[in-house]
C-alpha positions as CSV (number, residue, x, y, z in Angstrom):
1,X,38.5,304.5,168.0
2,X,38.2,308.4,169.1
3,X,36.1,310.0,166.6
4,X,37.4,313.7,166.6
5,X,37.9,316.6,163.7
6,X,38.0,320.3,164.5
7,X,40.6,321.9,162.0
8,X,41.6,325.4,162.5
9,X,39.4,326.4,159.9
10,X,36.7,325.6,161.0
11,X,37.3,327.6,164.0
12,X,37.7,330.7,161.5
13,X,34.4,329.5,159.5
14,X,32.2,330.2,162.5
15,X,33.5,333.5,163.8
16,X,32.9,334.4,159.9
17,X,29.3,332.9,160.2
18,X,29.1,335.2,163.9
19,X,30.0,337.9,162.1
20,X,27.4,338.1,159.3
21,X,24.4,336.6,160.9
22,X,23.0,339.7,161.6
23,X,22.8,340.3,158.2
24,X,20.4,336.9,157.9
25,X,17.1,336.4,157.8
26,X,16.5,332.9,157.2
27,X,19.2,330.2,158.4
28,X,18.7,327.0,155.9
29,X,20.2,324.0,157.6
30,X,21.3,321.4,155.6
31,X,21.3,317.7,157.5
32,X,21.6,314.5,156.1
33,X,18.7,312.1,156.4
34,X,20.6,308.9,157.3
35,X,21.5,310.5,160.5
36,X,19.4,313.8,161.2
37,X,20.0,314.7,164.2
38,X,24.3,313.4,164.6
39,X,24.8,316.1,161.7
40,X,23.3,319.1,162.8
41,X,26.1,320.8,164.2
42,X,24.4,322.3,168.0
43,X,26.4,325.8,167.7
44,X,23.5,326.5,164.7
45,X,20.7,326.7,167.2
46,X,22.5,329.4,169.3
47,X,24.0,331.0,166.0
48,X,20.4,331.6,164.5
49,X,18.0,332.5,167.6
50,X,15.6,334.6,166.6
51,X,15.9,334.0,163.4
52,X,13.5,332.2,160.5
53,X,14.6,328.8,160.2
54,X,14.0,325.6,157.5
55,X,15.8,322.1,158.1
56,X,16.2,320.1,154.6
57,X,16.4,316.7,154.6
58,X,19.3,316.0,152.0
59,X,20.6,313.1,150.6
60,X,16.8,311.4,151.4
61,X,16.9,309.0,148.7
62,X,19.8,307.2,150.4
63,X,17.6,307.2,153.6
64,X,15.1,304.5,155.0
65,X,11.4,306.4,153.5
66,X,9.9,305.3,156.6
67,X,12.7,307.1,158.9
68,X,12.0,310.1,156.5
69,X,8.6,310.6,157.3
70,X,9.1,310.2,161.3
71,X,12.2,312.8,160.9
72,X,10.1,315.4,159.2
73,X,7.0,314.7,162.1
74,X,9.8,315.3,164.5
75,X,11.3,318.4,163.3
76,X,7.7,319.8,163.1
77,X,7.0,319.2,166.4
78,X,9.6,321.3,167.5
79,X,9.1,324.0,165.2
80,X,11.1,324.0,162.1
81,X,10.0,324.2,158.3
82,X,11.2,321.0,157.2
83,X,11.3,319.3,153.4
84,X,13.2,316.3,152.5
85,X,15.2,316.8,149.4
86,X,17.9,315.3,146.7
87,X,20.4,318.0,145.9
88,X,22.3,315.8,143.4
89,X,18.9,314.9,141.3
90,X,17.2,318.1,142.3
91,X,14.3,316.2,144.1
92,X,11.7,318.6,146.3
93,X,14.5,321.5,145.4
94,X,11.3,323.2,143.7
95,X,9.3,323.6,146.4
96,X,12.0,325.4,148.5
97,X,11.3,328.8,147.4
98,X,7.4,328.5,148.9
99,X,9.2,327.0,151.8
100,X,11.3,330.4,152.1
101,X,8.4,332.4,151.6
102,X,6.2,330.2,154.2
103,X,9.1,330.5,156.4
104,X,9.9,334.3,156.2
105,X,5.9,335.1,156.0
106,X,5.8,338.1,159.2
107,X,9.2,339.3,157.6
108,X,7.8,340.2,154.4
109,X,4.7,341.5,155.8
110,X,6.8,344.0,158.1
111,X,8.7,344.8,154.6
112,X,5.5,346.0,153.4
113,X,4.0,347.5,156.1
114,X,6.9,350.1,156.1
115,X,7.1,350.6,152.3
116,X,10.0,348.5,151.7
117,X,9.6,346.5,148.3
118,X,12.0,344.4,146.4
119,X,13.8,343.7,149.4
120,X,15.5,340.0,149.0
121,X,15.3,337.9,151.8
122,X,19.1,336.9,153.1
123,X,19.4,333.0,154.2
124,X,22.9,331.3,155.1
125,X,23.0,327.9,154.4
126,X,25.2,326.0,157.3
127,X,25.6,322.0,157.6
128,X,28.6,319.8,158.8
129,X,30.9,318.7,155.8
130,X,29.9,316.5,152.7
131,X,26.1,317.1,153.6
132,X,25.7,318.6,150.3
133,X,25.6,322.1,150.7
134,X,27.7,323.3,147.5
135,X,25.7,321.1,145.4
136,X,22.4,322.1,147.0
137,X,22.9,325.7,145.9
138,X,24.1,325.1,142.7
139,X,20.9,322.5,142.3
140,X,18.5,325.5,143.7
141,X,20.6,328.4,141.4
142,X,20.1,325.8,138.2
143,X,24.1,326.7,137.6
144,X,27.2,326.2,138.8
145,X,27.7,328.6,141.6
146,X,30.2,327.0,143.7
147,X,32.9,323.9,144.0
148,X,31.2,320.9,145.1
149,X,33.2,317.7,145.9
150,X,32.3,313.7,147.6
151,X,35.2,314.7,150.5
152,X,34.7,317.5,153.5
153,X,36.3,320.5,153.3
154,X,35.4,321.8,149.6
155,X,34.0,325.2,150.6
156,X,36.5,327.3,152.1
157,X,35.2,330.8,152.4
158,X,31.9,332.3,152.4
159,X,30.0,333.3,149.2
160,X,27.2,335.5,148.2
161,X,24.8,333.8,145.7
162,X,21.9,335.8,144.2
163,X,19.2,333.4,143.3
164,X,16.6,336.1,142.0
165,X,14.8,339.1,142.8
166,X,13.6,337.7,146.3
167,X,16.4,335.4,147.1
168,X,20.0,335.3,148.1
169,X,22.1,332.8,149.8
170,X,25.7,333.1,151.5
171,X,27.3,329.9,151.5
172,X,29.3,329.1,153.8
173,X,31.7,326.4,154.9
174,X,30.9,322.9,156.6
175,X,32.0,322.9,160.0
176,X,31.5,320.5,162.9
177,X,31.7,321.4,166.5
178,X,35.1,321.4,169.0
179,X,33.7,318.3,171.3
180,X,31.3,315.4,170.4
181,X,28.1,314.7,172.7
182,X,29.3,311.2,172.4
183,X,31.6,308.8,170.3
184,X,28.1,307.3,168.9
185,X,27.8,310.4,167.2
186,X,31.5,310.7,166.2
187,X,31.0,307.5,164.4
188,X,27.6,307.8,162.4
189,X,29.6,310.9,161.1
190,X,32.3,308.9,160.3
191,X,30.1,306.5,158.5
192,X,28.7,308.8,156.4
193,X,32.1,310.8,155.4
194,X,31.8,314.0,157.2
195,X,35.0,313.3,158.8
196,X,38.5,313.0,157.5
197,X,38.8,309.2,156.4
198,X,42.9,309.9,156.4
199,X,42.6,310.3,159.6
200,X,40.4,306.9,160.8
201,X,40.9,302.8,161.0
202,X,38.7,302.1,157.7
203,X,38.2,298.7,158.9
204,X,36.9,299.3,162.7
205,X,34.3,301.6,160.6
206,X,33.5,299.0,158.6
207,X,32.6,296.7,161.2
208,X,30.5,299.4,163.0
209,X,28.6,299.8,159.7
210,X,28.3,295.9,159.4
211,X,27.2,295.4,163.2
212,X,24.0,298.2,162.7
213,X,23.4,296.4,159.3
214,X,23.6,293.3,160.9
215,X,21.0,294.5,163.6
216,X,18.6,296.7,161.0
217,X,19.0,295.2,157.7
218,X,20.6,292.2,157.7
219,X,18.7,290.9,154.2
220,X,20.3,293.8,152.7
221,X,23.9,293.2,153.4
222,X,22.7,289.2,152.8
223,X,21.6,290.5,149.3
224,X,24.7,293.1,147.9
225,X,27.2,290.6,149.3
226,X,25.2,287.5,148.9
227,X,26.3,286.3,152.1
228,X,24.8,283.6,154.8
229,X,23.2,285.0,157.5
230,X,25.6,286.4,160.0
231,X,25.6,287.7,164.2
232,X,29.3,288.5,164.3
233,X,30.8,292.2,161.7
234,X,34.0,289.9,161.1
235,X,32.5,287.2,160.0
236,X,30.5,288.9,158.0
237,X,33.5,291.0,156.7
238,X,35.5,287.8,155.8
239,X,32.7,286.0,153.6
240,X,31.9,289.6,151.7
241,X,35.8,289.0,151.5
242,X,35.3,285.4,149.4
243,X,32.4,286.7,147.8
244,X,34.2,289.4,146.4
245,X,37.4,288.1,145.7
246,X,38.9,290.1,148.0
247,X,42.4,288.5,148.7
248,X,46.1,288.7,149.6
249,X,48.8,286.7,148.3
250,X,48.3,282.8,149.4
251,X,44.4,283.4,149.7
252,X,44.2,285.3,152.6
253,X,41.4,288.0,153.1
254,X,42.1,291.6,152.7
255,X,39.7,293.0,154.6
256,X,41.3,296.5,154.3
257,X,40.2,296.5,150.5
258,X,36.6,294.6,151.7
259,X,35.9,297.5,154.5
260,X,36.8,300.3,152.0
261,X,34.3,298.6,149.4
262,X,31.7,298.4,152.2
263,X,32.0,301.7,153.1
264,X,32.0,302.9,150.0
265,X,28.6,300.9,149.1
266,X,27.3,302.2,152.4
267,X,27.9,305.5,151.4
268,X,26.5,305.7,147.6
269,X,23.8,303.5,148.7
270,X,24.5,300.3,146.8
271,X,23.4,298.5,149.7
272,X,20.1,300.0,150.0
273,X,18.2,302.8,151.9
274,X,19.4,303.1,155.1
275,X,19.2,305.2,158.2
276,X,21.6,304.8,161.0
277,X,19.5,306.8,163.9
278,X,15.2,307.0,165.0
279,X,13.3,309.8,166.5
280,X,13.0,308.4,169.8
281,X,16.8,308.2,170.7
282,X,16.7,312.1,171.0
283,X,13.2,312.7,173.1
């Protein structure tokens, strides 16, 4: 399968993001920590330069802890402020505003040196879609401050957000990028929902979820489906289809409705805490 989604408006999201980046002083990148580095969109690095930057690790309690803390090592190394965080339960959200402050440190102190006071520092927050942005803000805000959804393509339009006196964010919408680096990536995104599922073969996901599983954590796809102990994804698939009653008429397995219940417990973590990519694969 092709793993490909650039609507038109995403096109028109990033001129809008061109357009107001000078107005920035901190770019906040939202990824998600199952796959760090397949969803951060590369257009960001060339879109901030030369400007403050902070990497949050969303979504981490649905990640592999261990994978977490080699992730965060990583993204020091290279430079970034980084923090691993849980936008829906409001985990490590807290500590963010030291993390803007740490982050933005020689801006402030240039503020000061020429009189300015009560300036609020300006940060976008950018990520590919369904990493959790909307809910992020509204998390960080402590209100509902924009339309948050479990499908890409919620936030349309940019949006101010005053946070306080020091703070304010412009949301903006998820985009991804016109061409894939490879069809690896294309289908880690695809695992995770950041591309149109309408528009993808829900079972040739699933098997490309249950093959990693398979390879990484076969005990738990063993446990949630309480399935023998498996080498081939459709073998796998058909016994999560007995196990789960998953049938047709005259007992045959549906394994549409199985790969759309595997994805789905992929996805909300049913099947435990997971991470589809490792450091090393992007020295």
């Amino acid at each position: 399968m092709n793993y490909q989604w650039y609507p038109g408006h995403m096109m028109k999201a990033r001129r809008m993001m061109e357009e107001n980046i000078k107005l920035i002083d901190l770019v906040i990148e939202l990824v998600d920590a199952r796959v760090p580095m397949s969803s951060r969109n590369p257009d960001i690095d060339g879109l901030a330069r030369n400007k403050s930057r902070i990497i949050l690790l969303n979504k981490a309690d649905l990640a592999d802890p261990k994978w977490n803390a080699a992730w965060i090592s990583f993204f020091k190394e290279k430079g970034f402020h980084i923090l691993e965080i849980n936008s829906r339960t409001g985990s490590g959200v807290k500590s963010i505003q030291g993390l803007v402050r740490e982050a933005c440190r020689e801006k402030m102190e240039r503020d000061q040196k020429r009189g300015i006071k009560n300036r609020p520092v300006r940060a976008m927050v950018v990520g590919i879609p369904n990493v959790g942005k909307s809910t992020f803000i509204n998390s960080f805000a402590g209100r509902a401050c924009t339309k948050t959804g479990n499908k890409p393509g919620v936030t349309k339009g940019k949006q101010w957000i005053r946070l306080n006196q020091s703070l304010e964010l412009l949301d903006t919408p998820g985009i991804l990028w016109p061409r894939f680096e490879s069809q690896e990536v294309g289908e880690r995104l695809a695992m995770i929902g950041s591309i149109n599922d309408e528009i993808l073969q829900t079972d040739e996901l699933a098997y490309g979820v249950i093959r990693y599983l398979l390879k990484e954590y076969g005990s738990l796809l063993e446990q949630r489906y309480e399935i023998q102990e498996k080498e081939d994804p459709f073998e796998a698939l058909k016994e999560i289809c007995e196990r789960k009653h998953c049938f047709l008429k005259g007992q045959e397995p549906d394994l549409q409705r199985a790969s759309r219940m595997v994805l789905d417990d992929f996805r909300s973590g049913k099947i435990g805490k997971i991470t589809l990519e490792h450091p090393e694969e992007w020295l």
